[in-house]
N, C-alpha and C positions, 0 to 999 in steps of 0.2 A: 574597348572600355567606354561605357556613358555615363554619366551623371541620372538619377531618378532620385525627386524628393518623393518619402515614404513616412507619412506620420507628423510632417511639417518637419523634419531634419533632410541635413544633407548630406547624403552617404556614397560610396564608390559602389555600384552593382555591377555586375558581369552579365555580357547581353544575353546571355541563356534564361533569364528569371523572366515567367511566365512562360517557357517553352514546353514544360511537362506536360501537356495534353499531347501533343505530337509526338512523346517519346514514349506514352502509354499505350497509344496506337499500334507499336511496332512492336510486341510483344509476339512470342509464337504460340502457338495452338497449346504448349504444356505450360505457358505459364499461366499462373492467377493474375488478375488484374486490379490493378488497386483497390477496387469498387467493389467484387471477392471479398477480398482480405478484411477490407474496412467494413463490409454488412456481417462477417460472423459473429454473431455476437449472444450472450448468453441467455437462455430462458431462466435463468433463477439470480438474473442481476451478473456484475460487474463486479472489480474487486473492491472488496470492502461490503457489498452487500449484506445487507442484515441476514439470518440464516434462517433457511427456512424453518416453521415455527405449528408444531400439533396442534391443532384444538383441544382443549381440555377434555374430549369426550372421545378423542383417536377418531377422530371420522375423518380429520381433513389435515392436510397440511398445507399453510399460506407463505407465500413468498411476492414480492414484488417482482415484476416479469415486464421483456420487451413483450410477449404477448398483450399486454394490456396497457401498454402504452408508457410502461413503467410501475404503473399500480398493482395493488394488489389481485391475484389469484389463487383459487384453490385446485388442489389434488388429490383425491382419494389414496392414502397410500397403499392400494392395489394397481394403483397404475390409471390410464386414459388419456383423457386432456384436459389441459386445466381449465375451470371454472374461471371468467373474470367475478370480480368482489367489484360493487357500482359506488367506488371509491375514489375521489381525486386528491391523490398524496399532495401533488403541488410541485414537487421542487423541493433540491434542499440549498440553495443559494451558490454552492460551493462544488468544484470535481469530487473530491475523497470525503467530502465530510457527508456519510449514508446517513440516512432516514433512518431513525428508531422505529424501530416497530412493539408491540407487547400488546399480546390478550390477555385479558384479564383471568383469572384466577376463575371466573365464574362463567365464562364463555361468552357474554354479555356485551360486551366494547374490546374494539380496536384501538390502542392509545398509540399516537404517531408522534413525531416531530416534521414541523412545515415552516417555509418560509411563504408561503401563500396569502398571508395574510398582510405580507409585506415586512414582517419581522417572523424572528423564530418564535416560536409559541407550540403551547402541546395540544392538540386534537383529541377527541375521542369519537369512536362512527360506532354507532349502535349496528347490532347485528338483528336486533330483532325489527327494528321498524329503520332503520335504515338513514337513522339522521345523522348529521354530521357536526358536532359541535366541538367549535374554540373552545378548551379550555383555559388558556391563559391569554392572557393581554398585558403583558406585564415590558415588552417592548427594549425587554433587557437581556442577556445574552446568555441562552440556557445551553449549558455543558449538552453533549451527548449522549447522556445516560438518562434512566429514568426506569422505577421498575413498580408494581404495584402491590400493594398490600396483601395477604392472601387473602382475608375476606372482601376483597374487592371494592373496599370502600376507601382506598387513598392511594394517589401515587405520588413517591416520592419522586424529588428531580431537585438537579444542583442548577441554581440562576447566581447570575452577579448581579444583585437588583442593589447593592451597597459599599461597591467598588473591590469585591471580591466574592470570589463563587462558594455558597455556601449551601446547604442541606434545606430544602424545604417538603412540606406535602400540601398538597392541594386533595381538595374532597372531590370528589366523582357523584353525580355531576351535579353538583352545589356551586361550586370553582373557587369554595373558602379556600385561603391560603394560610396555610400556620409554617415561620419560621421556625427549621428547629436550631440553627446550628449560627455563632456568630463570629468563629477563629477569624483572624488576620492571614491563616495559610488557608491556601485554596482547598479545598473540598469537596471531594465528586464520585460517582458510580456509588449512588444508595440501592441497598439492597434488606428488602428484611426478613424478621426469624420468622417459623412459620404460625406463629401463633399472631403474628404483625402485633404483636409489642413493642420488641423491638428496632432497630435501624444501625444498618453498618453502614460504611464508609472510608472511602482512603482520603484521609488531607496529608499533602504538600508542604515542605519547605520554598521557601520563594528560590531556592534553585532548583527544585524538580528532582532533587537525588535521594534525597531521604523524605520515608513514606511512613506513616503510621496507619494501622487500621485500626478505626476507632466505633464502639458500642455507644447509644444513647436511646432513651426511651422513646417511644412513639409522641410524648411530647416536649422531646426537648431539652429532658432532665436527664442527670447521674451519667454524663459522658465518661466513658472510662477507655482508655487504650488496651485492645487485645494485644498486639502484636507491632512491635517496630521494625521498617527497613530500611536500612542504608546501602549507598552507592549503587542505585539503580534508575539512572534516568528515565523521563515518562513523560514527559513535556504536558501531554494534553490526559494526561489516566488511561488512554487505553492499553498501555501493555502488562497493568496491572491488572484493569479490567474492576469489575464487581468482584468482592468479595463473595465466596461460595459458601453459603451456609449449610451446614447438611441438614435433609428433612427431619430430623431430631431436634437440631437445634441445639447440639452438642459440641461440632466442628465445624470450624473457617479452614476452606482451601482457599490456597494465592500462590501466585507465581512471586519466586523467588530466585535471585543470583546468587547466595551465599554459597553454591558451592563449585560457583564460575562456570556453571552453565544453566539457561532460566528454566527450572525444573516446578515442580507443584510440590508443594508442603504441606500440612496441616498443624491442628493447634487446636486445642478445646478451646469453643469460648470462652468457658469459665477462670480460664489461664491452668498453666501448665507449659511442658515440653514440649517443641515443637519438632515435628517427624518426616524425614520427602516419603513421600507415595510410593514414586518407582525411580530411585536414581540411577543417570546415566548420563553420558557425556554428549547430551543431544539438548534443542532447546525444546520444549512442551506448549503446545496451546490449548484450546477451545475445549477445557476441562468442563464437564457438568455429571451432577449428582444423576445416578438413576433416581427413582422416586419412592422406590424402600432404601434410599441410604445403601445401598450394601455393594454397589458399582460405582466406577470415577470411569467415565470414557475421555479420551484425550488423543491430540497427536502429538506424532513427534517428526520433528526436521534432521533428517539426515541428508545434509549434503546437499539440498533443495527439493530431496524427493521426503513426502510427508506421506508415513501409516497410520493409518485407526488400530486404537489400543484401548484394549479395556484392563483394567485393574481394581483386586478386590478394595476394598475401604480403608481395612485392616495395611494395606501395602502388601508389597510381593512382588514376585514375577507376573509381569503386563501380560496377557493375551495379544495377539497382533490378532486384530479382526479383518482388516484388510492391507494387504502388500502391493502394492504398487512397483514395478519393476521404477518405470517413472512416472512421475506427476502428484498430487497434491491432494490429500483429502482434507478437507477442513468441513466446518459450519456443523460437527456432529451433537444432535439432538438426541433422548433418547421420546421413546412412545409413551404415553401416559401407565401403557401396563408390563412397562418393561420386557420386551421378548424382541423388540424392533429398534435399531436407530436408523435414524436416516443421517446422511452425508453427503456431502458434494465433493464433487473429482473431476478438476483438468488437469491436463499435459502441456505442454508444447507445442502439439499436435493435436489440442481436444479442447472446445469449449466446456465451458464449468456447465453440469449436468447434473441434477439430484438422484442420487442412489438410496437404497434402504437396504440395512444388512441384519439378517437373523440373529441375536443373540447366541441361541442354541446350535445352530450348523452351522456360521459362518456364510452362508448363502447371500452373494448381493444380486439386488435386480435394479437395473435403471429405472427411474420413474419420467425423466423429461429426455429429449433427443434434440440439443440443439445446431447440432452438424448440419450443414445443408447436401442435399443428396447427391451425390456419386461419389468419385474421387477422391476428393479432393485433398483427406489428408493423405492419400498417398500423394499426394503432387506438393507435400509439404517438407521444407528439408527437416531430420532429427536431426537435432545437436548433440556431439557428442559431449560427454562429460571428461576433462581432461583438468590436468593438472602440471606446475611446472614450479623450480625453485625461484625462487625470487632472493634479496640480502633479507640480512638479520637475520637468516635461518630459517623464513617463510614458506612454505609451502601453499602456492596460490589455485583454488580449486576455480574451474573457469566452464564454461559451454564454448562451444564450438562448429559454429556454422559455417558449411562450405556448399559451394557450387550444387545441384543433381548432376548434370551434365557435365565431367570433365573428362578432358583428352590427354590422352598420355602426354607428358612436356608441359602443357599447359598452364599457363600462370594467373593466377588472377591478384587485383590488388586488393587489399587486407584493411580492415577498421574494427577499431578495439574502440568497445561501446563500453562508457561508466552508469553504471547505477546510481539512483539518485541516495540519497541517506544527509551524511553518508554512513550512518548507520540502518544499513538495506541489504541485501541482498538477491541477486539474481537468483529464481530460484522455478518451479517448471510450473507458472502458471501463465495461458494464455492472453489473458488480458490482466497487464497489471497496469502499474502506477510511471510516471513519471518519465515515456520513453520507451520503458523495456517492455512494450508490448508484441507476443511475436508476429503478431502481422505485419510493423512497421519491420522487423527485423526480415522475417520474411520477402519482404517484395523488394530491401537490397541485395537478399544475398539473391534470388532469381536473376536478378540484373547483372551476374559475373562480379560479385566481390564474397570474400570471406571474412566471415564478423565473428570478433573473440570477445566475450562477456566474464570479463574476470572478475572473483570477489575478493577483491581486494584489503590490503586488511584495513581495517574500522569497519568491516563487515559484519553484518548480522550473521546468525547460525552456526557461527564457529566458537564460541566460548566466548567469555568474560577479558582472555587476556589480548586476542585475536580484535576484538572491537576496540579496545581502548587503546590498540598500537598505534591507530595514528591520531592520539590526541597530541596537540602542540605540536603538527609540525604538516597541517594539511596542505597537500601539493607539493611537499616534498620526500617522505619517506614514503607515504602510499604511490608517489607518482616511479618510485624504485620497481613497485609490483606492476605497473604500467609500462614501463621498460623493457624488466622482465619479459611480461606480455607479448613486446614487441619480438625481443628476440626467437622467442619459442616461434611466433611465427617465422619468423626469417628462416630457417630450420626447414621448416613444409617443403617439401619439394614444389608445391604448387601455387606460392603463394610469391607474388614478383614482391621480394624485399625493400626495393625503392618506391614501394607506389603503397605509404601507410596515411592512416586518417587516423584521427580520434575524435571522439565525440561523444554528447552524453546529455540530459537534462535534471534539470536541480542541481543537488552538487556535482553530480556528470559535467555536468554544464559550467560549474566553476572549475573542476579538476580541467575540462579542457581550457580556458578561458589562464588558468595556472600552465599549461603545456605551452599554448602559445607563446606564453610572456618567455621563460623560463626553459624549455627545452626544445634546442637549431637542432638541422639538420637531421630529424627522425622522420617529421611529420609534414605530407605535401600538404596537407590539408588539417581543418581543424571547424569543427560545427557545435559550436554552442548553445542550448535553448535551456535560454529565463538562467538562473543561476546569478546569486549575488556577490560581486567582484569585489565588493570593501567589507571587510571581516572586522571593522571599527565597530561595526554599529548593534546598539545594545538586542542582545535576542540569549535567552534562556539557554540554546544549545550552542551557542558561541561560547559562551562563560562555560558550560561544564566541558566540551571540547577543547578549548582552545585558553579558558584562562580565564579572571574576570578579566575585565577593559578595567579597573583601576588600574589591574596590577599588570597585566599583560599587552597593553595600547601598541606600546611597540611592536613587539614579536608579530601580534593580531594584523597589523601595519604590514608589517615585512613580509607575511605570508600571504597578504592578501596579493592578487594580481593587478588590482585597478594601482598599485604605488609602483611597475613597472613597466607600462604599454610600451614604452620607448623601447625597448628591450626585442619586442612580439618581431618577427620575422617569417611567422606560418601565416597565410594566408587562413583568415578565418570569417565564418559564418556564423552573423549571433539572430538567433530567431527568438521573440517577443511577441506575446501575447498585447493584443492591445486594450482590450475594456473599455470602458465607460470615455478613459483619456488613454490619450500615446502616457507610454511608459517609458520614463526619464532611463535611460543608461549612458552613466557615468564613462563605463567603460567602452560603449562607442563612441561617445564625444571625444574620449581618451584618444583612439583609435583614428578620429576623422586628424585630430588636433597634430599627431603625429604624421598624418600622411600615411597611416598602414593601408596594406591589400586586404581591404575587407567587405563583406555583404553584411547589410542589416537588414529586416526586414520582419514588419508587424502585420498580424492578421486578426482583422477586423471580427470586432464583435468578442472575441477573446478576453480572456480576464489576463494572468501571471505568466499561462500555458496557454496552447493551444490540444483545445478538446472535443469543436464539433467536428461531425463526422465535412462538413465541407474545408474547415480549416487541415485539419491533420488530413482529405483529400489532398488540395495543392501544396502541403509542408513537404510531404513523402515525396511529389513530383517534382519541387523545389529542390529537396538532399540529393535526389538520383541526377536530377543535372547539374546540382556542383559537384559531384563524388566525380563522374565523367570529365566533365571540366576537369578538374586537377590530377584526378589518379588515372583518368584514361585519355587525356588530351584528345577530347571529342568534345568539339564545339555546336552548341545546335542552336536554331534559331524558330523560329515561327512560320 
């Protein structure tokens, strides 16, 4: 054991940190190498990317691409290679928060969202003569949304330019600003009718649970509420999303929970009864109108594997346009003349790819290829999809990565990976958010360990009563299905039962940071990254989770992990992003202050997470030589 100061604190490291360049080296001919794993990466963007997007005349479809550096390109939807667009997006300040994109109604401008200018602000880039012009300056913190008028002369967008985010339009490209909207609840994703008279919109209650959609003129006036919803959390409006108006201008579709799973509804503007589409015990996204009104294309999540479904207007039995044994279709667009949508689709096993499926035959064809050539996903392990009981009657649905190469008898030692949320879900796309991307998953299990991804409940995907089971009581009733987890492995004939890990980021990262404190003798080990240890502190999904803190201080207290370090007896690893400054943890100070066996350890240049491709390099070569250390008592050095 030595001492190394890391960020100006002083922490216990284990002599193996900085060794993982030498343990990358000794990899054999059928493994991938970190360097592999970490350049696959998507031609039509990352998770969260905006989707790719028609030209109003079907000639092109645009997406932001590693191709161009991140910026925008175009594609013929008959296929080739994409076009770069001589565009610089800029940045969007932030890992998940994606760049808005929207063409105008008239083919005319590209409207973005940029922090290039040193704040957020909205862009517009002529297509015809190629300029690139700020349109706002307003230096104040513009929501995510933003959609444009159909005659192309206004786009709406939600800013908090007066201490709450409210509805404005700015003129194109004049850069008048007219407020329209002035509530005390937040207000965001304008979307208008097609004649842009109109302006819809969802505002907020200041807890994020109860939503209204609400109508008001194009200036401002005769606000009236279409539609109320409650008990549906949404922190920032994107799971509400825009309000879908149909090209009539007759129906608003929205996602709804009211019948404990988030299915699509409708509802005349005008008011009236509101009707679901296609109900089923699945949850539904990326709904949009075709362009006569007479189609709703959508997915649906089963179980982590997402199909394209069409369904008439009227409601009915969905069409399944594409099945996916496994993996993910989302970002479905339709064609301007309806006969075509396009879609994206990864696996496990497949970076996100844009596809185009024929209305009429069902036919899909790939339009991007971002695999890199040979092998390679045969050299990738598939997770199996399994399931195990857990208390309270739970049914825990989980992935399940093991070894390629195993020998009869053979054991390997086992780590049960949390999802961030913890309303999330693992579910089969290759690059996601917070951790569970499978590359990083990937290039432990090559290294002789088996990783169990269970979605535990407060999990997304599984209904309304399944997510809200572990409210009031995190890191301890969910940490039952974590248990559980454990035991199913114990079970494997190949899985050595004494050599477990856990570990996770965001609330992974708490739920381990909760394990530590709170459950001996399961876990050799324990890796936590970023994840906040004091559950006191005021935050929107604390209060609908967990309680307000007027009323819940205590309990909030008692669940939290930072009020028990003294407790921790797992050896753990807390990894922290560093940013602009080292980032204060409480709970390593906890950790130092008590004398725990612990690593801390921040990488440079890092914001909350670590996200460049050099930091999550040495992070992965960092986990493989503590996982070693502890669960394979193999010590290595430089």
């Amino acid at each position: 054991m030595k001492k190394l100061r890391v960020s100006g604190r002083l922490v216990l490291v284990l002599a193996f940190l900085g060794s993982g360049w030498a343990i990358a080296q000794e990899t054999d001919r059928n493994m991938l190498s970190v360097d592999t794993l970490l350049r696959m990466e998507s031609a039509v963007g990352g998770w969260r990317a905006p989707a790719p997007q028609w030209t109003p005349d079907g000639s092109q479809i645009i997406f932001p691409s590693i191709i161009n550096d991140g910026n925008l390109v175009s594609l013929s939807p008959e296929g080739g290679f994409p076009i770069r667009i001589p565009i610089n997006l800029g940045g969007t300040g932030w890992f998940f928060t994606p760049y808005v994109i929207k063409i105008s109604p008239d083919g005319k401008w590209i409207a973005y969202i940029s922090v290039k200018s040193g704040s957020r602000e909205i862009w517009v880039w002529s297509v015809t003569d190629f300029q690139d012009v700020q349109l706002t300056d307003v230096k104040k913190p513009i929501n995510n949304s933003l959609s444009w008028s159909p005659d192309s002369r206004w786009i709406a967008f939600s800013c908090n330019m007066e201490g709450n985010y409210d509805i404005y339009k700015i003129s194109v490209p004049s850069r008048e600003i007219v407020r329209l909207t002035s509530d005390k609840r937040k207000e965001v994703f304008p979307a208008w009718t097609r004649d842009s008279k109109k302006v819809l919109f969802v505002r907020s209650d200041e807890r994020a649970v109860d939503h209204e959609i609400v109508e008001i003129s194009n200036t401002g006036q005769d606000p009236r509420v279409v539609i109320s919803e409650s008990d549906y959390f949404d922190e920032g409006g994107e799971a509400l999303g825009y309000p879908l108006v149909s090209p009539d201008g007759k129906t608003v579709l929205f996602r709804s929970w009211r019948s404990g799973w988030i299915n699509y509804w409708a509802v005349p503007l005008a008011g009236g009864s509101r009707r679901q589409i296609a109900p089923e015990e699945a949850d539904q996204n990326d709904a949009k109108w075709s362009f006569d009104g007479k189609f709703i294309v959508y997915t649906s999540n089963h179980n982590g594997t997402y199909d394209l479904r069409v369904v008439s207007a009227k409601g009915g039995e969905p069409r399944v346009l594409v099945s996916p044994e496994t993996g993910v279709c989302g970002d479905a667009e339709w064609s301007p003349d309806g006969t075509r949508i396009t879609y994206t689709f990864t696996s496990l096993t497949k970076v996100k790819d844009l596809f185009i499926v024929a209305l009429k035959t069902g036919e899909s064809k790939q339009l991007t290829f971002s695999m890199p050539a040979g092998d390679i996903e045969k050299r990738l392990v598939k997770a199996e999809k399994i399931s195990y009981p857990s208390t309270d009657g739970f049914t825990i649905n989980a992935y399940l990565y093991k070894p390629l190469k195993m020998q009869p008898g053979e054991k390997f030692p086992a780590i049960v990976w949390i999802h961030g949320g913890p309303t999330g879900q693992f579910e089969e796309i290759f690059l996601h958010q917070f951790g569970s991307s499978a590359p990083d998953v990937q290039f432990i299990v090559q290294h002789g360990y088996v990783v169990l991804q269970p979605n535990i409940r407060g999990s997304s995907g599984y209904g309304k009563a399944f997510e809200k089971a572990n409210n009031k009581c995190w890191g301890v009733c969910d940490m039952e299905d974590v248990l559980a987890g454990v035991n199913y492995l114990k079970a494997l004939p190949f899985v050595a039962s004494d050599r477990m890990a856990i570990t996770g980021r965001s609330y992974g990262g708490i739920l381990t940071m909760a394990a530590a404190t709170n459950v001996h003798g399961v876990f050799r080990a324990a890796l936590a990254e970023t994840g906040y240890e004091d559950w006191t502190r005021q935050s929107e999904l604390y209060d609908y989770e967990l309680g307000s803190l007027e009323e819940n201080r205590e309990l909030r207290w008692k669940l939290s992990p930072l009020s028990h370090v003294e407790k921790v007896t797992t050896p753990i690893f807390v990894i922290l992003g560093e940013g602009k400054k080292p980032i204060a943890s409480p709970f390593e100070d906890k950790l130092v202050e008590y004398k725990k066996e612990h690593i801390a350890k921040t990488y440079p240049g890092e914001s909350s997470s670590v996200h460049s491709y050099e930091a999550r390099r040495q992070s992965l070569l960092d986990k493989l030589a503590y996982y070693d250390q502890y669960l394979k008592d193999k010590v290595t050095t430089k």
